[in-house]
DRENDO-1510 file (C-alpha; in Angstrom, 1 decimal, always signed):
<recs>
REC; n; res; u; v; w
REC; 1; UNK; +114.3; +158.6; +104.0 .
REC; 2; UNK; +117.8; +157.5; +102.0 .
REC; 3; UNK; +118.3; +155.7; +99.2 .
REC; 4; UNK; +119.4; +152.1; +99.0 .
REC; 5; UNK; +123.2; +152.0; +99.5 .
REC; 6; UNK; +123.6; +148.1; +99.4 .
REC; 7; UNK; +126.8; +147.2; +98.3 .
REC; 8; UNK; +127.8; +151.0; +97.8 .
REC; 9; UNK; +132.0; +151.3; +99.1 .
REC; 10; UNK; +132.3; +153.8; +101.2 .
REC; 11; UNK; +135.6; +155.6; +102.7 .
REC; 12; UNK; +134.9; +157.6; +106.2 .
REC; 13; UNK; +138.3; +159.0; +106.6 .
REC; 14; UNK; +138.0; +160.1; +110.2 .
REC; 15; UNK; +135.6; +157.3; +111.3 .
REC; 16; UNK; +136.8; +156.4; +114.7 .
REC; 17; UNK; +134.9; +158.7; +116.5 .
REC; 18; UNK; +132.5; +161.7; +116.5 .
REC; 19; UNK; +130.9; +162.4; +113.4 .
REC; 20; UNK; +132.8; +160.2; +111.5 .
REC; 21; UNK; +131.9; +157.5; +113.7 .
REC; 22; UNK; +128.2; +158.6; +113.3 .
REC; 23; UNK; +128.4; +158.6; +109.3 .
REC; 24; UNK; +130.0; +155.3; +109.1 .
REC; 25; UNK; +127.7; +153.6; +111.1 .
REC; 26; UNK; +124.7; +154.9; +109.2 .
REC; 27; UNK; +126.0; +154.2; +105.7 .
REC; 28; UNK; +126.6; +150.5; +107.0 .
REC; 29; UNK; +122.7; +150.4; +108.6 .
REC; 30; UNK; +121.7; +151.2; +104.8 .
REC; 31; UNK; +123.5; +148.4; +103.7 .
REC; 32; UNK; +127.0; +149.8; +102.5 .
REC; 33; UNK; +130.1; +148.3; +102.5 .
REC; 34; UNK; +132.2; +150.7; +104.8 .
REC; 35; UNK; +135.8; +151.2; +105.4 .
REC; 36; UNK; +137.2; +153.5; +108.4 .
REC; 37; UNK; +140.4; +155.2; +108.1 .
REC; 38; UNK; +142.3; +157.1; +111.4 .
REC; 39; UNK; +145.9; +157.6; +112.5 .
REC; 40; UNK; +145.1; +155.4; +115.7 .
REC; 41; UNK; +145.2; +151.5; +114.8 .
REC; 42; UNK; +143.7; +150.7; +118.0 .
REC; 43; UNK; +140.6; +153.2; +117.7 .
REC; 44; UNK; +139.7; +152.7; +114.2 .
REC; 45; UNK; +139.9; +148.7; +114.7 .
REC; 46; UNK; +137.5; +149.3; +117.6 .
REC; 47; UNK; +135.4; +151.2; +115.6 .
REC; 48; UNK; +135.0; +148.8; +112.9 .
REC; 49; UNK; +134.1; +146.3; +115.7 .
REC; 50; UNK; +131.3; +148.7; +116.7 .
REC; 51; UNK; +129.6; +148.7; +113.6 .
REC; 52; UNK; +130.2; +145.5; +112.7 .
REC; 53; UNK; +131.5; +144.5; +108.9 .
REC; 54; UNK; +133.3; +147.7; +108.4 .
REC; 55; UNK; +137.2; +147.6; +107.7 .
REC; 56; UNK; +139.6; +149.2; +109.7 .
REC; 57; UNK; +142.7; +151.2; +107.7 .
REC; 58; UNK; +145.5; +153.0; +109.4 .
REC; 59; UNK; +145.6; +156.3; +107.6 .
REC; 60; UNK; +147.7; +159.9; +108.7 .
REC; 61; UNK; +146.0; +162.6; +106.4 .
REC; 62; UNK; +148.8; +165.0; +107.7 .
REC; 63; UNK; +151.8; +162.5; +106.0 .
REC; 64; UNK; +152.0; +162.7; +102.5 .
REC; 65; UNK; +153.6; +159.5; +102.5 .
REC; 66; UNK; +150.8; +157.5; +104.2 .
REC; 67; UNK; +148.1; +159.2; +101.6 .
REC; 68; UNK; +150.2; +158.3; +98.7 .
REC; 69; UNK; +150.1; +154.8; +100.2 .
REC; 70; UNK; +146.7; +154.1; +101.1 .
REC; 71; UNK; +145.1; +155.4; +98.0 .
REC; 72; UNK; +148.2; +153.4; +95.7 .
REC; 73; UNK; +146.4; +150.6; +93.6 .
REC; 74; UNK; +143.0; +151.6; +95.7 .
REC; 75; UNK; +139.9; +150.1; +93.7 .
REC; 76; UNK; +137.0; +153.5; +93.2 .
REC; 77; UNK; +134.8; +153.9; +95.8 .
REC; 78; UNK; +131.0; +155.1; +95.5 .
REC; 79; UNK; +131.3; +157.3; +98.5 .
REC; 80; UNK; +133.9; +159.2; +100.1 .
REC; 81; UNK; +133.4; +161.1; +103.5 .
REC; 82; UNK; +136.4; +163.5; +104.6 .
REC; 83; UNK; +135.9; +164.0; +108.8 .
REC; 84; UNK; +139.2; +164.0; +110.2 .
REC; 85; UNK; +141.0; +167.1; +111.7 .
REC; 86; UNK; +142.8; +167.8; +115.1 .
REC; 87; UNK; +142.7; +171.6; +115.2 .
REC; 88; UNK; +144.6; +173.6; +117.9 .
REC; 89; UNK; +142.3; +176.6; +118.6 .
REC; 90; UNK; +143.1; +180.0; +120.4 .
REC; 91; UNK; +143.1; +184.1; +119.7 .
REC; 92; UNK; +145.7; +184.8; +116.5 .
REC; 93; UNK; +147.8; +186.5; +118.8 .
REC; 94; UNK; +148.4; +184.1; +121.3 .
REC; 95; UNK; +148.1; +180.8; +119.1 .
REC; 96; UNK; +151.7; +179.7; +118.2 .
REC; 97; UNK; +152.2; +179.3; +115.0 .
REC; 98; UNK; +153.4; +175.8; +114.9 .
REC; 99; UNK; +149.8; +175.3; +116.1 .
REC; 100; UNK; +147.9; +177.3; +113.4 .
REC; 101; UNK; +150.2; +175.3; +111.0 .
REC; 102; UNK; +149.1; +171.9; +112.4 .
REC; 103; UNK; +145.8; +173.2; +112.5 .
REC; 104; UNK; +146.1; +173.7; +108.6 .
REC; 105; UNK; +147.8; +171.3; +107.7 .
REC; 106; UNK; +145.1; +168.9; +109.6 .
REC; 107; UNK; +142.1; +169.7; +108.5 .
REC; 108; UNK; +142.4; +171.7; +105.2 .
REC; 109; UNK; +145.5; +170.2; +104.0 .
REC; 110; UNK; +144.7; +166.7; +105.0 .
REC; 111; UNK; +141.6; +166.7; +102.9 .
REC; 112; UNK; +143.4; +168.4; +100.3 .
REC; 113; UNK; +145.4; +165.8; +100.1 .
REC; 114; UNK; +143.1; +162.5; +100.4 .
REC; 115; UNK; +140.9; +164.4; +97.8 .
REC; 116; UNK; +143.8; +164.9; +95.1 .
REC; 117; UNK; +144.2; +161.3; +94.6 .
REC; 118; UNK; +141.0; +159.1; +96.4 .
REC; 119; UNK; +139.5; +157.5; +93.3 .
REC; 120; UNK; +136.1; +157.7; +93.1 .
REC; 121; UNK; +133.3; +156.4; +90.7 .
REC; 122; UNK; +131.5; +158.6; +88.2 .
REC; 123; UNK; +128.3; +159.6; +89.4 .
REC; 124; UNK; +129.7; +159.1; +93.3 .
REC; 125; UNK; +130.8; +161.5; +96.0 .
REC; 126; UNK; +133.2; +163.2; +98.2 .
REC; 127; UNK; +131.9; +165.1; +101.0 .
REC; 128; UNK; +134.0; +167.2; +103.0 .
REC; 129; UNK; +133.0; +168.2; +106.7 .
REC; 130; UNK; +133.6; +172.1; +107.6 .
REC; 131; UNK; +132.1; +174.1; +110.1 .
REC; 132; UNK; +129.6; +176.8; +110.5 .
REC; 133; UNK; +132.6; +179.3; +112.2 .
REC; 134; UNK; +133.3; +180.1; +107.9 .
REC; 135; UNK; +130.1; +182.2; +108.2 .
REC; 136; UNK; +129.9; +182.9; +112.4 .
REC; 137; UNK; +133.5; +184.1; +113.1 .
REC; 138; UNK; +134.4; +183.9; +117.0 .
REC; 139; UNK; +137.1; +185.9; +118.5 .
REC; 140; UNK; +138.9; +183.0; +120.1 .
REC; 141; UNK; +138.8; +180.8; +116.8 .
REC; 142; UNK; +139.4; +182.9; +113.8 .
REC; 143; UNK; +141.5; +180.7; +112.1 .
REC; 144; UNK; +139.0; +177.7; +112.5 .
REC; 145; UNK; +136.6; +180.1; +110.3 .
REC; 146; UNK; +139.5; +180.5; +107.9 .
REC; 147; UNK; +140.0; +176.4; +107.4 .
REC; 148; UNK; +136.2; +176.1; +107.6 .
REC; 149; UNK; +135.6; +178.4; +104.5 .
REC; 150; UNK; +138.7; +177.4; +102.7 .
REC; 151; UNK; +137.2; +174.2; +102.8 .
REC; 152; UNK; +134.1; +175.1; +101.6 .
REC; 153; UNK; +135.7; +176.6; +98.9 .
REC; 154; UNK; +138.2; +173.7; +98.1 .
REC; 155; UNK; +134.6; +171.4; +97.8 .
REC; 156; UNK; +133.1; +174.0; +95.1 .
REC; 157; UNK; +136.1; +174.5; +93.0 .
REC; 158; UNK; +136.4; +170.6; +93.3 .
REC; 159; UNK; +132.6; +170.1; +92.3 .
REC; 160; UNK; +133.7; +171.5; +89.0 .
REC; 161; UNK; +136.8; +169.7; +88.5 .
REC; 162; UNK; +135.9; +166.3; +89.4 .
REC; 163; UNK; +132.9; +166.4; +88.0 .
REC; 164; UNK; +130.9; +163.9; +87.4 .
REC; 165; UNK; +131.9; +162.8; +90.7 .
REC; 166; UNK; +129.6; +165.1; +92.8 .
REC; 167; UNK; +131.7; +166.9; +95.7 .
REC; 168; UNK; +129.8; +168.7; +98.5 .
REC; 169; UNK; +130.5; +170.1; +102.4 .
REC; 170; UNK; +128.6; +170.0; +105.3 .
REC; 171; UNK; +128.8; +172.6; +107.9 .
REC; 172; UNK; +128.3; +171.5; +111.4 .
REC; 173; UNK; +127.6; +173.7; +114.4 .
REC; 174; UNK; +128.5; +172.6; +118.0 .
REC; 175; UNK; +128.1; +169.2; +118.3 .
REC; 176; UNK; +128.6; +167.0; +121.2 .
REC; 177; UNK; +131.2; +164.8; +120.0 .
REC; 178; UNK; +134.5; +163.1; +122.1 .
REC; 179; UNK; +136.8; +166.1; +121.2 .
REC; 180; UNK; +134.5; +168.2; +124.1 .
REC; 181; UNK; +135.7; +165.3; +126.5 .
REC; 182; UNK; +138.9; +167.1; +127.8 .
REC; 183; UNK; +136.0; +168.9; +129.8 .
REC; 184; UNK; +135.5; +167.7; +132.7 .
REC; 185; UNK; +131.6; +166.2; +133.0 .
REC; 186; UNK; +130.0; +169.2; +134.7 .
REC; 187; UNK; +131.5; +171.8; +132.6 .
REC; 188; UNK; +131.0; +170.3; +129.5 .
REC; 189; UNK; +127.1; +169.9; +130.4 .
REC; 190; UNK; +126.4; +173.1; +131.5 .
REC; 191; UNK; +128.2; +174.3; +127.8 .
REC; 192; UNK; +126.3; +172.2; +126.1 .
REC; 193; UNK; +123.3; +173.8; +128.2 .
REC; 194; UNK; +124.5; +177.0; +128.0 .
REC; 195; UNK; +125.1; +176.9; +124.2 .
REC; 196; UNK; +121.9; +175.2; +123.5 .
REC; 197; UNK; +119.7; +177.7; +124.8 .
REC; 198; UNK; +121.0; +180.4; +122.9 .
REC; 199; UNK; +120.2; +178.3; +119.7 .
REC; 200; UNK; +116.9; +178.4; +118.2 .
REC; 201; UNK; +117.1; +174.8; +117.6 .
REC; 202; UNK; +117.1; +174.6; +121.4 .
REC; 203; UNK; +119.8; +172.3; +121.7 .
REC; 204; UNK; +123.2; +171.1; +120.6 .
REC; 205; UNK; +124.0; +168.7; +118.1 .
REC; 206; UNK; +124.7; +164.8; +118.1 .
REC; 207; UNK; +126.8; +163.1; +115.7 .
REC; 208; UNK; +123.6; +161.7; +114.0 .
REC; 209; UNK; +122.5; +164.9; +113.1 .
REC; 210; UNK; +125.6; +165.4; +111.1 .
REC; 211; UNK; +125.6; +161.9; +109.3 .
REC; 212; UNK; +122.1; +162.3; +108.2 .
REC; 213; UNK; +123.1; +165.2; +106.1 .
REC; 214; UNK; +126.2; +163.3; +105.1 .
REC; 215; UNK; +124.1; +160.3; +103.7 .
REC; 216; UNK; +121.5; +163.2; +102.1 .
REC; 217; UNK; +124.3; +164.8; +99.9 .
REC; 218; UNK; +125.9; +161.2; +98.7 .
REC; 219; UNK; +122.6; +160.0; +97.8 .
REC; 220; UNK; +121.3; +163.3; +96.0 .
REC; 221; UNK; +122.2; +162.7; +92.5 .
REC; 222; UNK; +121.9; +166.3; +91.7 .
REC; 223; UNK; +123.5; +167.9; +94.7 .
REC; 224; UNK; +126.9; +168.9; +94.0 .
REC; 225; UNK; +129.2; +172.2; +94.8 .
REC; 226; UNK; +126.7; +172.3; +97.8 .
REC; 227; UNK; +126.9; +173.9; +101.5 .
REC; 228; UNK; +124.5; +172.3; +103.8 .
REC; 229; UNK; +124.8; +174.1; +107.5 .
REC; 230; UNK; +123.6; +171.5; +110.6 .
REC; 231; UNK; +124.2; +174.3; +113.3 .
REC; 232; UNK; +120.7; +174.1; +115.2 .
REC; 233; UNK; +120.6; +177.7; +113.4 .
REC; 234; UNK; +123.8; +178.7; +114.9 .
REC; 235; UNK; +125.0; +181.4; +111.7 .
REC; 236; UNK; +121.7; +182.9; +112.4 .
REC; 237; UNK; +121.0; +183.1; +115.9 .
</recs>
């Protein structure tokens, strides 16, 4: 189904856990050489150890300092994944706005920043990870819509100035991931039920869904400035 990434370097910025856990661990089952970055030493070194051969990097995408770091000196890689974010949600008027800056400064500006100086190879990607909320707004999450399609905008204008590095976003919907897990058990399932029927993909998401659209756009030599939504049909149900 995907190309042949022996030997391909690969960045997963955000590979700890979730989905870029998921995309990680299925660029190194085709054979890439993968590196994990996250804030957390201790998750991202046990995430390394769950795939097996990936390195583990200690990387803050909110800290200019720790980007500048990281990418100083950095050999190009083939593929770069951007996944990380922690994104305080809530209604406009009742979200503080220390929170809707931290959200920003997370998930847009954090890729903003890894994106400005990662070096990548001619002919390789960067694929940033959004959300479908940039084309379904919810009341209770407006400002996630706003960093969703400022992303998605940030990957197109970047598609042209990169170029030929090929720059794309994907757009996940719901997706049962560890960030649901300050649910407790019952009330996460019965979301998850809830939300699924509604879909008319019948379901949620997993992580895996997410990753194989990941892998599509780095191995799609002629996919670039692209949106791909993996929302079980969420925008349109």
């Amino acid at each position: 189904m995907f190309p042949d990434f022996k030997d391909a370097r690969v960045l997963v910025v955000g590979g700890s856990s979730g989905i870029g856990l998921a995309a990680a661990g299925a660029f190194a089952a085709h054979g890439a050489r993968v590196t994990v970055a996250s804030r957390s030493q201790e998750k991202v070194e046990a995430a390394a150890r769950g795939i097996g051969g990936a390195v583990a990097a200690v990387l803050d995408i909110t800290d200019d300092a720790s980007v500048e770091r990281f990418m100083q000196g950095a050999e190009p890689w083939d593929h770069v994944v951007i996944s990380a974010a922690q994104t305080p949600t809530g209604a406009v008027r009742q979200l503080p706005l220390a929170d809707a800056y931290a959200a920003m400064n997370s998930k847009f500006w954090g890729a903003y920043r890894v994106a400005r100086l990662v070096p990548v190879k001619p002919g390789g990607s960067l694929t940033l990870v959004s959300g479908f909320l940039a084309v379904r707004p919810s009341k209770t999450s407006v400002l996630q819509g706003a960093i969703n399609a400022a992303l998605e905008a940030l990957g197109r204008g970047l598609a042209v100035e990169l170029s030929p590095v090929r720059v794309n976003t994907v757009s996940p919907g719901l997706i049962a991931t560890p960030l649901w897990n300050k649910l407790d058990a019952a009330t996460r399932e019965a979301m998850y039920k809830n939300v699924g029927e509604r879909l008319p993909a019948q379901r949620v998401g997993q992580p895996e869904d997410v990753a194989n659209a990941i892998l599509y756009l780095a191995g799609t030599g002629f996919a670039t400035g692209s949106t791909v939504l993996v929302d079980g049909g969420g925008a349109i149900g």
